[in-house]
C-alpha positions as CSV (number, residue, x, y, z in Angstrom):
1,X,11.8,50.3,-41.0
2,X,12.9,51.2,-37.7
3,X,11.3,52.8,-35.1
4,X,11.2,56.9,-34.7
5,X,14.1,58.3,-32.9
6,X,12.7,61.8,-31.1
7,X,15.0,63.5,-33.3
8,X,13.4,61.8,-36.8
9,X,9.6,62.7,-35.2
10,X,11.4,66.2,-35.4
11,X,12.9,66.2,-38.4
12,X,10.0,64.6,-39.9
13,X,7.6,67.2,-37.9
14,X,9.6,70.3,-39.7
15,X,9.5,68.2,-43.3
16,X,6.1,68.0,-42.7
17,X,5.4,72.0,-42.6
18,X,7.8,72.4,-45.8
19,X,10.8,70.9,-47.8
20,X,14.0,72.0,-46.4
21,X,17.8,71.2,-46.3
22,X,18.9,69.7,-42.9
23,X,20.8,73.0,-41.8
24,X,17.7,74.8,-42.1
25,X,15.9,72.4,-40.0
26,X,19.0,72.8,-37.6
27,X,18.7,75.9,-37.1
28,X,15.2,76.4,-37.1
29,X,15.0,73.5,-34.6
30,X,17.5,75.9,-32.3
31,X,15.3,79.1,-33.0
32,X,12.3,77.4,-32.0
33,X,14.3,75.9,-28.7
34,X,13.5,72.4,-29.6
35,X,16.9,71.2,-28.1
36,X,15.2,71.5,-24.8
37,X,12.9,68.2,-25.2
38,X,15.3,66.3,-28.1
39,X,18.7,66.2,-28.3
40,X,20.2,67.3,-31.3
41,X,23.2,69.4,-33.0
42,X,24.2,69.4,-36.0
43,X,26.1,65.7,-37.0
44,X,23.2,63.6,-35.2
45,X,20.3,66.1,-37.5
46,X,22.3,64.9,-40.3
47,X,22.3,61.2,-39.5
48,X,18.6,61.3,-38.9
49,X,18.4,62.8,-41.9
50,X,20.2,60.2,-43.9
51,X,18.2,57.3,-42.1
52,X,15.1,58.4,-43.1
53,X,16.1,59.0,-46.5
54,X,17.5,55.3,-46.5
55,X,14.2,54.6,-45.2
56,X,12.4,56.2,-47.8
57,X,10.4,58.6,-45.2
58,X,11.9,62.0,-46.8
59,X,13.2,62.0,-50.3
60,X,15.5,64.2,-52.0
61,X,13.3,67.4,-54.0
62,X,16.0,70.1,-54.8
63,X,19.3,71.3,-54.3
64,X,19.9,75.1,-53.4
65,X,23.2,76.6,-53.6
66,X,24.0,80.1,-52.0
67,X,26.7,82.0,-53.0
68,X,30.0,80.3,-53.0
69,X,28.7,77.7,-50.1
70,X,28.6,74.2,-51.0
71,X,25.4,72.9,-52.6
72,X,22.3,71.7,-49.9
73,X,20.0,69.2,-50.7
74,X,16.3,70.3,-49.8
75,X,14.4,66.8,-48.6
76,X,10.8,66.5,-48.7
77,X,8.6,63.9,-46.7
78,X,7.0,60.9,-48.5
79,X,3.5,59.5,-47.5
80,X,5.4,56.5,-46.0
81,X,7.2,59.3,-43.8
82,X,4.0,61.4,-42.9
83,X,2.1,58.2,-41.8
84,X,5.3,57.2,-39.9
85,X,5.3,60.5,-38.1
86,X,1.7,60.3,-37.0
87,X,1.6,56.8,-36.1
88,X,4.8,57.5,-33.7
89,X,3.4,60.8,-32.6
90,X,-0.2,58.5,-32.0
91,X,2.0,56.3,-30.0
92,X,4.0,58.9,-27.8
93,X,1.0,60.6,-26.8
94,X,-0.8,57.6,-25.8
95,X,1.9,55.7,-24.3
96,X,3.3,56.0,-20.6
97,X,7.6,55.4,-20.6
98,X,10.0,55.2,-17.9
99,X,12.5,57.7,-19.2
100,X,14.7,57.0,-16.2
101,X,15.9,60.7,-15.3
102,X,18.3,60.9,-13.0
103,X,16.7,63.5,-10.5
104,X,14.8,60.6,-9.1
105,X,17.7,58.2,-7.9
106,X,19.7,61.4,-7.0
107,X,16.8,62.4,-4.4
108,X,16.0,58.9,-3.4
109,X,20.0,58.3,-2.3
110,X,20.2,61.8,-0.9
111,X,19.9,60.5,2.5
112,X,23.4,59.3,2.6
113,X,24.4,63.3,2.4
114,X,23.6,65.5,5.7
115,X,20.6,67.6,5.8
116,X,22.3,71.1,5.6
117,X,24.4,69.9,2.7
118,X,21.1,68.0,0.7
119,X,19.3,71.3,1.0
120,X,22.2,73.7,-0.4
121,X,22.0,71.0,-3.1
122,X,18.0,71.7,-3.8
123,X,18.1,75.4,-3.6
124,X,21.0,75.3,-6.2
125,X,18.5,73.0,-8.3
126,X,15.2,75.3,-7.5
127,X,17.4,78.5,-8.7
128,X,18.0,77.0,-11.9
129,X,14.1,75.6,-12.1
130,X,12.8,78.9,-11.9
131,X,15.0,80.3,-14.2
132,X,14.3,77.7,-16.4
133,X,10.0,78.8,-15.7
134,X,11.4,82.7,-16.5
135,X,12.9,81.4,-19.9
136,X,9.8,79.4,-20.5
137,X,7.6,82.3,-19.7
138,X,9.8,84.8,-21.5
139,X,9.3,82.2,-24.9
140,X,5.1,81.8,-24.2
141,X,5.0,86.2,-23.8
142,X,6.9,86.2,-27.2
143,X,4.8,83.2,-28.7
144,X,1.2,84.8,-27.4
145,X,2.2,88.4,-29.1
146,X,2.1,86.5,-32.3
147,X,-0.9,84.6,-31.8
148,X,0.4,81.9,-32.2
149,X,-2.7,79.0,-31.4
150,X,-1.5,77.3,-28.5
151,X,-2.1,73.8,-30.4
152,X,1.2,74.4,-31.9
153,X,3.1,75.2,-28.6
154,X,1.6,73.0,-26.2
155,X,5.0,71.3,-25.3
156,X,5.6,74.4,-24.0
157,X,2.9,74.7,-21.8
158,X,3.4,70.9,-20.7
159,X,7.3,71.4,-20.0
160,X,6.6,74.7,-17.9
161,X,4.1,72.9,-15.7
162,X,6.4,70.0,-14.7
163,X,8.8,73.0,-13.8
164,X,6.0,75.0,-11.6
165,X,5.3,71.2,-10.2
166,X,9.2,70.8,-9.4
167,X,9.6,74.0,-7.9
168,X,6.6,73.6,-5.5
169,X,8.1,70.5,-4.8
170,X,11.4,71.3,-4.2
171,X,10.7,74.5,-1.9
172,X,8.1,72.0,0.3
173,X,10.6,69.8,0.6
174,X,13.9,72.3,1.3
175,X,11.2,73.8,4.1
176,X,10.7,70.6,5.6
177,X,14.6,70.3,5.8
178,X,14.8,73.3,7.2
179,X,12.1,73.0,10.1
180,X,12.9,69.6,10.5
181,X,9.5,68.6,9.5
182,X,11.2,65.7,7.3
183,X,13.5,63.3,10.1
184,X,16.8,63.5,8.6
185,X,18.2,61.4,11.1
186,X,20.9,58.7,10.5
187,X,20.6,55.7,12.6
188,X,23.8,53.8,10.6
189,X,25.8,57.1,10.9
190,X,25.9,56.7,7.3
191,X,26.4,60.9,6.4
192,X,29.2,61.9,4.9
193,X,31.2,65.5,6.0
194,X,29.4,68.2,4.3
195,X,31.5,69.4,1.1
């Protein structure tokens, strides 16, 4: 067996609550948001889908059909697929990866762009952080009305305080632009004309 793509620890997470056919688990997997921490529509779901089956983690256990639409097959997870999902879910939690986002080498060439220009850049990316934290908070207001125990959301929680910890970044570092607190300063003449 290979290892757990973050989209099979999904699917498998969702087989794990109940037996489902892999639109369901798309859509539920929009509904709940998930395609904010995996990366997922519709074709890649269903090739997850068909590896774990290949891999005998999910099994077929019905097929539903609705109407005039085309017959679904319902999978259900195997032991072999619930001790899979655990042990990779063991693993992720305890295991520190370099997942090699960009944001890092963008702000660590940013000195080859002037000053002016690199903070315009990280106020456009601070808007869209903190809309991102309104979203998130707009999701935990809706998820704490239905008392929902937070076990079940903490992803949440953990993605809104890298947010919060971006933002503060971002506006210290866009104020010591601004005051000139940070030495922008380009001994090789190496800025280009602002855009």
């Amino acid at each position: 067996m290979s290892q757990l793509t973050p989209l099979a620890v999904s699917a498998l997470a969702l087989l794990v609550e109940a037996p489902m056919h892999p639109y369901e688990m798309y859509q539920l997997m929009l509904q709940r948001r998930e395609d904010r921490v995996v990366k997922v529509n519709a074709g890649s779901l269903y090739r997850a889908v068909e590896r774990l089956a290949r891999d005998g983690l999910i099994v077929e256990s019905a097929t539903e059909r609705e109407g005039n639409r085309p017959e679904r097959t319902v999978y259900a997870v195997t032991e072999a697929g619930r001790l899979a999902f655990l042990d990779t879910v063991e693993e992720m939690l305890a295991r520190h990866v370099n997942e090699f986002p960009e944001f890092p080498l963008a702000i660590g060439e940013a000195h080859n762009l002037p000053a002016d220009r690199v903070v315009e850049l990280l106020r456009t990316r601070a808007d869209e952080v903190a809309s991102a934290i309104a979203l998130l908070d707009d999701g935990l207001a809706r998820i704490a009305a239905k008392h929902l125990p937070k076990r079940y959301v903490l992803n949440v929680h953990y993605s809104r305080a890298m947010l919060a910890t971006e933002l503060d970044w971002l506006t210290r570092t866009i104020d010591d632009l601004t005051t000139g607190a940070l030495d922008w300063s380009s001994p090789r003449g190496a800025n280009r004309t602002a855009h």
